[in-house]
N, C-alpha and C positions, 0 to 999 in steps of 0.2 A: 504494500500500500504506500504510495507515495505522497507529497506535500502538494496541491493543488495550489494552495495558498498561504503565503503566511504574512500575518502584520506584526512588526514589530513595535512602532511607537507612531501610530496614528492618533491624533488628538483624539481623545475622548474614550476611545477604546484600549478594551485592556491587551496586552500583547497576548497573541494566539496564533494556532494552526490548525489549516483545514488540510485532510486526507481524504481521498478518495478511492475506492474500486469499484467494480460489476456491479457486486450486492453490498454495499456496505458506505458508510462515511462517517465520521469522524472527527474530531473537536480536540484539537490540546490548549487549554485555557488556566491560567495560574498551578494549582495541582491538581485539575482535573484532567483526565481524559477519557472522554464520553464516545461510545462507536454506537449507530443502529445501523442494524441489519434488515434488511427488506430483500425478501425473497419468494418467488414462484408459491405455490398450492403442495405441499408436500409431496410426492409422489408414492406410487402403491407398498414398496419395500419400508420405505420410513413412517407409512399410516401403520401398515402392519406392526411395526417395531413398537409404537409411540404406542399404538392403542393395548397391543399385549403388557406394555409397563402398568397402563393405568388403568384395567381393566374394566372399560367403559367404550360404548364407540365412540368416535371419534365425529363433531361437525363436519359436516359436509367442505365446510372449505377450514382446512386448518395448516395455518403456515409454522407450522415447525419447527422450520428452519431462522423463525425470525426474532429477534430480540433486542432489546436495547442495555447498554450497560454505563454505567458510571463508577469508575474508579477513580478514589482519594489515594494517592500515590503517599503520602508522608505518611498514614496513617494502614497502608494497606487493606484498606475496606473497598466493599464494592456492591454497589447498590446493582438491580438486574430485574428487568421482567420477561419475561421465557413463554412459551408457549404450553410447553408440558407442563411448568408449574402453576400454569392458571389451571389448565385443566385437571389437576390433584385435585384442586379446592371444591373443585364439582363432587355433589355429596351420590357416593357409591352405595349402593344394601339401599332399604325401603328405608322413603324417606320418614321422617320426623316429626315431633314439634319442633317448632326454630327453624324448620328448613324452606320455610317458604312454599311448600309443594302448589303447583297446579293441574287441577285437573279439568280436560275437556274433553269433549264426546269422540272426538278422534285420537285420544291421547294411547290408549291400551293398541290399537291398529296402528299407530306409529311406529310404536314401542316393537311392534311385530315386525313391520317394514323393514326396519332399520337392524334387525337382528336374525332375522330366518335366513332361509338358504337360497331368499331371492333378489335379499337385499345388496345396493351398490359398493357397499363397505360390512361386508361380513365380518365377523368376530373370527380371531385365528381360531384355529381347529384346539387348541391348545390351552382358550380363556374360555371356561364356560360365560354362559349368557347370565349377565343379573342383573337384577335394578337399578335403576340410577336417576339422576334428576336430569330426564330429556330436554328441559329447559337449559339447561349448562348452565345454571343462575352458578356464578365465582361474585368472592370478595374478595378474591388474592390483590395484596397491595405491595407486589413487588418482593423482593428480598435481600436485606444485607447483610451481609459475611465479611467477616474480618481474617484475613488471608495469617495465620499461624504459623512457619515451616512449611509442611507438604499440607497441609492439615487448616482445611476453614471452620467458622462458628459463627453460628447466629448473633448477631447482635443484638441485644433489646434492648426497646424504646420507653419510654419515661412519657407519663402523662403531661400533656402541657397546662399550665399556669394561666387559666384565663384573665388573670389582671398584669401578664408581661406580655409587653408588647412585641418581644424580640419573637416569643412562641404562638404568633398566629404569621398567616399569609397575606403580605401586604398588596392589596387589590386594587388600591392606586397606584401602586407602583408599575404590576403587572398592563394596566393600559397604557400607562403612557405610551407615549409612539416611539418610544425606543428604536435604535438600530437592533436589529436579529443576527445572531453572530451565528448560529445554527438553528436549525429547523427539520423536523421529520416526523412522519406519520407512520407508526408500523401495526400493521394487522396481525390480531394473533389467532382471530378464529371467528368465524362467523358461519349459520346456521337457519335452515327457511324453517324450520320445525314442520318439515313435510306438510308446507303452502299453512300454516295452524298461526304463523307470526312471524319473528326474525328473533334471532340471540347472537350480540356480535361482542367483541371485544380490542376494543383500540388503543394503542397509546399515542400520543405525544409530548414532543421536548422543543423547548423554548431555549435557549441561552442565549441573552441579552448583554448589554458593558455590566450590569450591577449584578446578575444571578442567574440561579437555574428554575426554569418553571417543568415540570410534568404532569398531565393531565393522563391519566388513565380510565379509559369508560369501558364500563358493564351496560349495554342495553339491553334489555327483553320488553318485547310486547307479544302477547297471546291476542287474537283478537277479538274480539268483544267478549274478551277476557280480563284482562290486564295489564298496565307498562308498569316496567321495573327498573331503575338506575343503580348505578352502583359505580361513586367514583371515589378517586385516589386522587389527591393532588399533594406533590411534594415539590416542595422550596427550600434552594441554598441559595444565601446573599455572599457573595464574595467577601462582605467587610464581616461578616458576622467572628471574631474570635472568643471562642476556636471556633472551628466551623462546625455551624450550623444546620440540622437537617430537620424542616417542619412538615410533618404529614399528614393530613388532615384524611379522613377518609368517609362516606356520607352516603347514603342509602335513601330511596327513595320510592314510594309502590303509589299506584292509585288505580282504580277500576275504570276499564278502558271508557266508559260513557262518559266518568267523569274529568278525562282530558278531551275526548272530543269535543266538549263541549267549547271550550276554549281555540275549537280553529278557527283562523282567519276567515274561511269562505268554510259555509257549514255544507254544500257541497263536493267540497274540495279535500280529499282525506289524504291527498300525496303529504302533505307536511307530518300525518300520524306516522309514516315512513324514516323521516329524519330525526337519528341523534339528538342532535343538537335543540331542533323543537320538542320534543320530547320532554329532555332534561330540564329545557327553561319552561316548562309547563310545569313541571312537579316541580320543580324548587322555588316558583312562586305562589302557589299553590300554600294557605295554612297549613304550620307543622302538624296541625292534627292530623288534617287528611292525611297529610304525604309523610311524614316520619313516624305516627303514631298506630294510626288507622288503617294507611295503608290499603289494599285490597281484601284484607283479615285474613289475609296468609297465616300471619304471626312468624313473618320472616323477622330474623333476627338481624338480619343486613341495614335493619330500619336506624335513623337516626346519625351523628354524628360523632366524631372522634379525632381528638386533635394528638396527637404527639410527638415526641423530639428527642432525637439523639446528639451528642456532642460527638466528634470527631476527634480523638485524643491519640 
């Protein structure tokens, strides 16, 4: 992978390096260096491999091969979201309370579809067949590991202090019109739930002259059923000493009538389609509905969660 670009002391920017390949690019910024990966629909020997690990089929479109990483070099930590580690967080055996389950009248005939011996993605001969949540509803928020010798370890995060202000997400800061020193969008999996709705899962990364932003979404919508969010956002300020990592992470359900109601044109259901409409429909939405109430799943994805680790 080579240097596409590099600044050294451009006014107002902080000194950095951009890298590029095929599938990949890249960011060397103060001690970070951040790579995502964007790659093809996995292909049939890596679906196989990926789904016998996790004992679950596999979405229909699942990139694999794609991920994003950030590594604090003085500290040896590495923050990372993966494709197979979202899909662990998908709940395996019958579901639960807390698990949010849905059920609709085509859901048992999916569940068949997508597992017999006529289906596009058969289960290896090797994983027997078992339940699992066909929705692929994940809260995975990424993962940091602190690099040991040969040997990494989870790191854990500390509840944040709602009257410091260093431990929440600064969202003025976030709009300004900042210059963008990197940008990218990587798919980790997405799913039509056999034409019943969509369940996708995206990240993105922002790194600006002051910081790092990442937005990681959970969508599901069942249809005149329910929409479901589930995001992840994390934030490091360059000035933050030591550095700084805030992750906020926030859950959101409501019954699909009661975001319809809210389209633009009440003809018009292409915007029940879009993320992004979706998301700002539930999270203006009162908490009651959308953090508390929800769909009455009694998904436990409901609500808010702020936290913070130091980088030592």
């Amino acid at each position: 992978m080579l240097p596409t670009t590099a600044i050294a002391s451009t006014p107002g920017l902080p000194p950095h390096k951009l890298f590029e390949s095929p599938n990949s690019r890249s960011i060397q910024v103060g001690d970070w260096f951040i790579t995502a990966s964007t790659n093809p629909i996995s292909n049939a020997p890596e679906c196989d491999a990926l789904q016998a690990s996790l004992g679950i089929p596999l979405p229909e479109m699942t990139f694999g091969n794609n991920y994003l990483t950030l590594e604090h070099r003085p500290s040896s930590t590495r923050y990372s979201f993966r494709t197979g580690d979202a899909l662990g967080k998908v709940k395996r055996g019958e579901l639960e309370e807390g698990d949010g389950g849905v059920k609709v009248e085509y859901a048992d005939k999916w569940l068949q579809s997508r597992t017999g011996a006529s289906s596009l993605l058969p289960m290896p001969k090797t994983v027997p067949t078992k339940p699992y949540d066909w929705t692929y509803t994940t809260t995975y928020p990424g993962g940091l590991l602190k690099q040991s010798g040969s040997e990494e370890t989870e790191i854990p995060w500390s509840l944040g202090e709602s009257e410091n202000s260093s431990h929440s997400i600064p969202l003025a800061e976030l709009m300004r019109p900042d210059p963008i020193l990197f940008y990218a969008e990587i798919p980790l999996f997405e799913d039509e739930l056999h034409d019943n709705g969509s369940s996708n899962l995206l990240v993105r990364i922002r790194v600006m002259p002051t910081c790092i932003f990442i937005l990681s979404r959970f969508t599901l919508r069942v249809d005149n059923v329910l929409f479901r969010t589930h995001d992840t956002r994390l934030y490091h300020s360059f000035a933050s000493s030591p550095p700084l990592l805030v992750r906020e992470t926030t859950g959101w359900e409501a019954p699909y009538d009661r975001v319809k109601r809210v389209l633009p044109k009440r003809d018009d259901l292409t915007p029940l389609t879009d993320p992004n409409f979706i998301a700002k429909a539930l999270s203006e939405m009162p908490p009651l509905i959308s953090q508390q109430e929800g769909a009455k799943t009694g998904w436990r994805g409901l609500g808010t969660r702020v936290e913070i680790v130091a980088l030592t």
